[in-house]
C-alpha positions as CSV (number, residue, x, y, z in Angstrom):
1,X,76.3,34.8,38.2
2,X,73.0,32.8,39.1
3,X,70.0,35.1,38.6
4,X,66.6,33.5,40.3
5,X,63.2,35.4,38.4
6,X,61.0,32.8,36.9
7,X,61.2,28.6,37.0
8,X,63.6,28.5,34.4
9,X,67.6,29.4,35.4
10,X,69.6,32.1,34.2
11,X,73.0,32.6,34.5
12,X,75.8,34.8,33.1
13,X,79.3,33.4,32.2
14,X,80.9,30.0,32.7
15,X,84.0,30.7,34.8
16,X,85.1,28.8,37.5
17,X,82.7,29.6,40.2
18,X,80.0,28.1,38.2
19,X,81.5,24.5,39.4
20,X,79.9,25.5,42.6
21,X,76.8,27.1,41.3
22,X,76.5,23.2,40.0
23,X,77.2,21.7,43.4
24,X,75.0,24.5,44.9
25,X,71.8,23.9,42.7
26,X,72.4,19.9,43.9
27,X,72.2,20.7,47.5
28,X,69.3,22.9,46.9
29,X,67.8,19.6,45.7
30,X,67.0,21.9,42.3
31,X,68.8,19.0,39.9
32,X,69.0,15.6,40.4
33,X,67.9,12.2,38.6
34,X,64.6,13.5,39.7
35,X,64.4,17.0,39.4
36,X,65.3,18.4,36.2
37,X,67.0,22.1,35.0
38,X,66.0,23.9,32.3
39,X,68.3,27.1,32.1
40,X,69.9,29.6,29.7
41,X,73.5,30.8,30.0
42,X,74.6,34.0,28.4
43,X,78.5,34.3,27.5
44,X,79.5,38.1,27.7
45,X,82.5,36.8,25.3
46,X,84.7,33.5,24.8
47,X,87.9,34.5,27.0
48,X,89.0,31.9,29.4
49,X,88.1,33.4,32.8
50,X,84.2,33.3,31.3
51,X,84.3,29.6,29.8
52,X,86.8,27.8,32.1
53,X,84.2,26.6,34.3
54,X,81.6,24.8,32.3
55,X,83.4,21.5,31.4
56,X,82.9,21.2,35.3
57,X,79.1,22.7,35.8
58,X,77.6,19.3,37.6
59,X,74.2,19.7,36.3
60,X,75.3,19.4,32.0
61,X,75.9,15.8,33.0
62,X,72.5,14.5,34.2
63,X,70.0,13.3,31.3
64,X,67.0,15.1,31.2
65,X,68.8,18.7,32.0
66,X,68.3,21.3,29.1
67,X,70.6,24.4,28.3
68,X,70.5,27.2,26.0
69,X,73.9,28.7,25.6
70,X,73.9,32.1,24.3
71,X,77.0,34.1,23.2
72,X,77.8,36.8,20.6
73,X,77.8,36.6,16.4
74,X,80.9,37.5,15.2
75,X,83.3,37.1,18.4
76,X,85.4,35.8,16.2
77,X,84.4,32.1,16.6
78,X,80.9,30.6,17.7
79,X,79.7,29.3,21.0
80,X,79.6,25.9,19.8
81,X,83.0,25.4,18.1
82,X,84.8,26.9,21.0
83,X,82.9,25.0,23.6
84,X,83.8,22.0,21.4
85,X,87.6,22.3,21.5
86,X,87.4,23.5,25.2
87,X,86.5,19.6,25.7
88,X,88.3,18.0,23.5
89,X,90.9,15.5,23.8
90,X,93.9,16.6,25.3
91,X,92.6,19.0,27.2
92,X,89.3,17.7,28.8
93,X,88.3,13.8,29.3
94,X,84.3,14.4,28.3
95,X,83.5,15.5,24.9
96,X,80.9,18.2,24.6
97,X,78.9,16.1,22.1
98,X,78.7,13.1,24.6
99,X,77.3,15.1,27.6
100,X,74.2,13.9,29.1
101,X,71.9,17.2,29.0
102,X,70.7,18.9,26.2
103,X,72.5,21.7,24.4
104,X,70.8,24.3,22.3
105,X,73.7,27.1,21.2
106,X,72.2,30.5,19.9
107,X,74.7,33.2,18.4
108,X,73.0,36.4,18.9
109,X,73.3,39.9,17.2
110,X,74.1,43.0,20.0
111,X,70.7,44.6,20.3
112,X,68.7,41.0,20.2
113,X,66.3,40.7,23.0
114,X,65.3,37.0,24.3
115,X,62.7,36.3,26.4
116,X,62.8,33.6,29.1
117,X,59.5,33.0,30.9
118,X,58.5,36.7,31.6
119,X,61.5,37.7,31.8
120,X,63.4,40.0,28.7
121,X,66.9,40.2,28.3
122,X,68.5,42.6,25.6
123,X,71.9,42.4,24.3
124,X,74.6,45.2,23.8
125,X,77.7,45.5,22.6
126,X,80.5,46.3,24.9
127,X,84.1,48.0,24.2
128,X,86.1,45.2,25.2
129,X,89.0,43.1,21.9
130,X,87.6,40.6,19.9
131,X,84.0,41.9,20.8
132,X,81.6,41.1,24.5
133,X,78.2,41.7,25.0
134,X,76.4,43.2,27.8
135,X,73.0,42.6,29.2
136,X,69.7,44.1,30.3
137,X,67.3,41.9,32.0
138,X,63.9,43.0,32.7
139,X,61.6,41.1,35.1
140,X,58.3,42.2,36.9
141,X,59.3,46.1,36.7
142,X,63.0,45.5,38.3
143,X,65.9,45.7,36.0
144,X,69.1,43.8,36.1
145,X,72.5,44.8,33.8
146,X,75.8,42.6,33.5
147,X,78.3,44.9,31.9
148,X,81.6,43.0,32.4
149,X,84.4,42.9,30.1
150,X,84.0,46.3,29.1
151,X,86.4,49.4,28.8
152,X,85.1,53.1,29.4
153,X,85.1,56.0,27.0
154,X,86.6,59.7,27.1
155,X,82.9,61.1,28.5
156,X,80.2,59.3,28.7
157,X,79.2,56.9,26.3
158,X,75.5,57.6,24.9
159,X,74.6,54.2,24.4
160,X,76.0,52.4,27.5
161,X,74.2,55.6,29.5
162,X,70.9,54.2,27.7
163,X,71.7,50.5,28.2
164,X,71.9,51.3,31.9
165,X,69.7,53.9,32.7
166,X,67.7,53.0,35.7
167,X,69.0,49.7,36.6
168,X,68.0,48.6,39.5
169,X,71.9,47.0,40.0
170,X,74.4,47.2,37.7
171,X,77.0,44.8,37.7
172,X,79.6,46.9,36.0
173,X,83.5,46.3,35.1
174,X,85.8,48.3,37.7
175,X,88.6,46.3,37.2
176,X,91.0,49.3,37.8
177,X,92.1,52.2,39.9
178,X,92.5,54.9,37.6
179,X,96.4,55.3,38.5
180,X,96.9,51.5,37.3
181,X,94.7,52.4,33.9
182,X,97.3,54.9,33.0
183,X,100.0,53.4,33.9
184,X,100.9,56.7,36.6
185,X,102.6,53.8,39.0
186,X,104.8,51.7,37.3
187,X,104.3,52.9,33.6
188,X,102.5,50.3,32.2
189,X,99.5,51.9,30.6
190,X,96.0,49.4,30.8
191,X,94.2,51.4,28.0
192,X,92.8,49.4,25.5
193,X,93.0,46.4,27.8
194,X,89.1,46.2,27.4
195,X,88.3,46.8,31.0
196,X,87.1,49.9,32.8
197,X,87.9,52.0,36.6
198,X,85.8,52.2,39.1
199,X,85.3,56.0,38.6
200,X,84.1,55.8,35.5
201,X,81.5,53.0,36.6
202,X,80.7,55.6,39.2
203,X,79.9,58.3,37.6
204,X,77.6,56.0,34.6
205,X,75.9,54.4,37.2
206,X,75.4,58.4,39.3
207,X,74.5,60.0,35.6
208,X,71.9,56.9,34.7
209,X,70.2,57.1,37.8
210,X,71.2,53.5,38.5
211,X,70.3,52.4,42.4
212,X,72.9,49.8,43.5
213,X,76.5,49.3,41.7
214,X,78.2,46.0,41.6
215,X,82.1,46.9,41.3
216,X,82.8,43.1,38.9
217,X,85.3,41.8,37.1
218,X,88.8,42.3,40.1
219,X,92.4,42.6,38.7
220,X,93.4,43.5,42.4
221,X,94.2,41.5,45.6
222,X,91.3,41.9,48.3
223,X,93.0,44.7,50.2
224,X,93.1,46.8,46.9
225,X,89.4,45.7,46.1
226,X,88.4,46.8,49.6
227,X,90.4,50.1,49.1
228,X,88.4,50.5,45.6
229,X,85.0,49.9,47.2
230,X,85.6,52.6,50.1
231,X,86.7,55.3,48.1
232,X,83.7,54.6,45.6
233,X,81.3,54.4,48.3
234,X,82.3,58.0,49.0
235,X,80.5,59.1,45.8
236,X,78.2,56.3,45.5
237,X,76.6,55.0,48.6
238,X,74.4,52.2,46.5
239,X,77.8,50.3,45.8
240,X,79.2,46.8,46.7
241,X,82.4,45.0,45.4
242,X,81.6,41.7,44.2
243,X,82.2,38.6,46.2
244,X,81.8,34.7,45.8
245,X,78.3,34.7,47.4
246,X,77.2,37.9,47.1
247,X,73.4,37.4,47.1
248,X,71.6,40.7,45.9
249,X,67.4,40.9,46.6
250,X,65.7,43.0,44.1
């Protein structure tokens, strides 16, 4: 997820569809041998779906591009070394130590705020195995929160209602129905999966006072995902299900 608030680009995870952001920022004319990138990329967690993409991220191969890679202390391994063996022979032809741009890899405590240009982003720690962070970006009086990766609480949690309160969009995990979380269909229980319904993002994002919710992280063919976004409409007008190209004005 590309976020545009200053000179300096921001993005949040490395999964596949940042291939495109790379061949996207090209066209815009926004990195080429002439026009260089500096940007920051903040890794909710190290999980495949959120790292896949980077060995193929267009812009990490031009000299003169920098990037600050940010990602959680103690998620069991850092940024760096996992990055490293993502590209390492077998599995990728271009070692991460012989990429053209500049890499700067910060492992960050959850409650850390870093500031880019003007804008500040904290860090939170999410319910989700092996550990994911969460984040709160502030920017000229409009606030911005990616909560993926993240599994809901009996009640509300008091710290994710704090994290969230009055976001101005809150891209939230809603990855299932609440049948399919306990397993009332086909008896396969998803608690403790590490990902949330999109009732409970629902009624956060209606208790925090949150203005637009972003239903993220789909475990669901479209049809489903269209069904999910309907019936959450119904209590939450303010609410879109994420799509490739979703472009959100704040």
């Amino acid at each position: 997820m590309e976020v545009r608030c200053g000179p300096e680009l921001i993005v949040f995870d490395a999964g596949t569809g940042i291939r495109e952001l790379g061949e996207d920022l090209v066209r815009r004319g926004m990195c080429s041998s002439k026009t260089k990138i500096k940007g920051h990329i903040f890794f909710s967690h190290l999980h495949w779906d959120h790292v896949q993409g980077f060995p193929f991220f267009s812009p990490i191969f031009e000299e003169g591009n920098e990037f600050h890679l940010y990602g959680g202390r103690n998620l069991n391994r850092t940024l760096y070394s996992l990055m490293s063996d993502q590209m390492a022979a077998p599995n990728f032809p271009v070692s991460l130590q012989t990429l053209a741009a500049t890499l700067r890899f910060h492992d960050v405590e959850p409650g850390t705020t870093i500031v880019v240009d003007e804008a500040r982003i904290r860090t939170e720690r999410l319910n989700h195995p092996g550990g994911s962070l969460g984040y709160r970006l502030e920017h000229d009086g409009k606030v911005l929160v990616y909560a993926s990766d993240t599994e809901h609480t009996d009640g509300l949690d008091p710290l994710m209602l704090e994290f969230v309160r009055a976001a101005d969009a809150l891209i939230y995990d809603s990855m299932f129905t609440p049948d399919q979380y306990l397993g009332v269909a086909d008896q396969l229980s998803r608690q403790s999966w590490g990902h949330s319904t999109w009732e409970a993002a629902v009624e956060l994002a209606r208790v925090a006072g949150v203005k637009q919710l972003i239903l993220f992280h789909h475990g669901n063919c479209d049809a489903v995902v269209a069904d999910i976004e309907s019936n959450a409409r119904k209590r939450f007008p303010g609410c879109h299900a994420a799509y490739e190209g979703l472009e959100i004005l704040l």
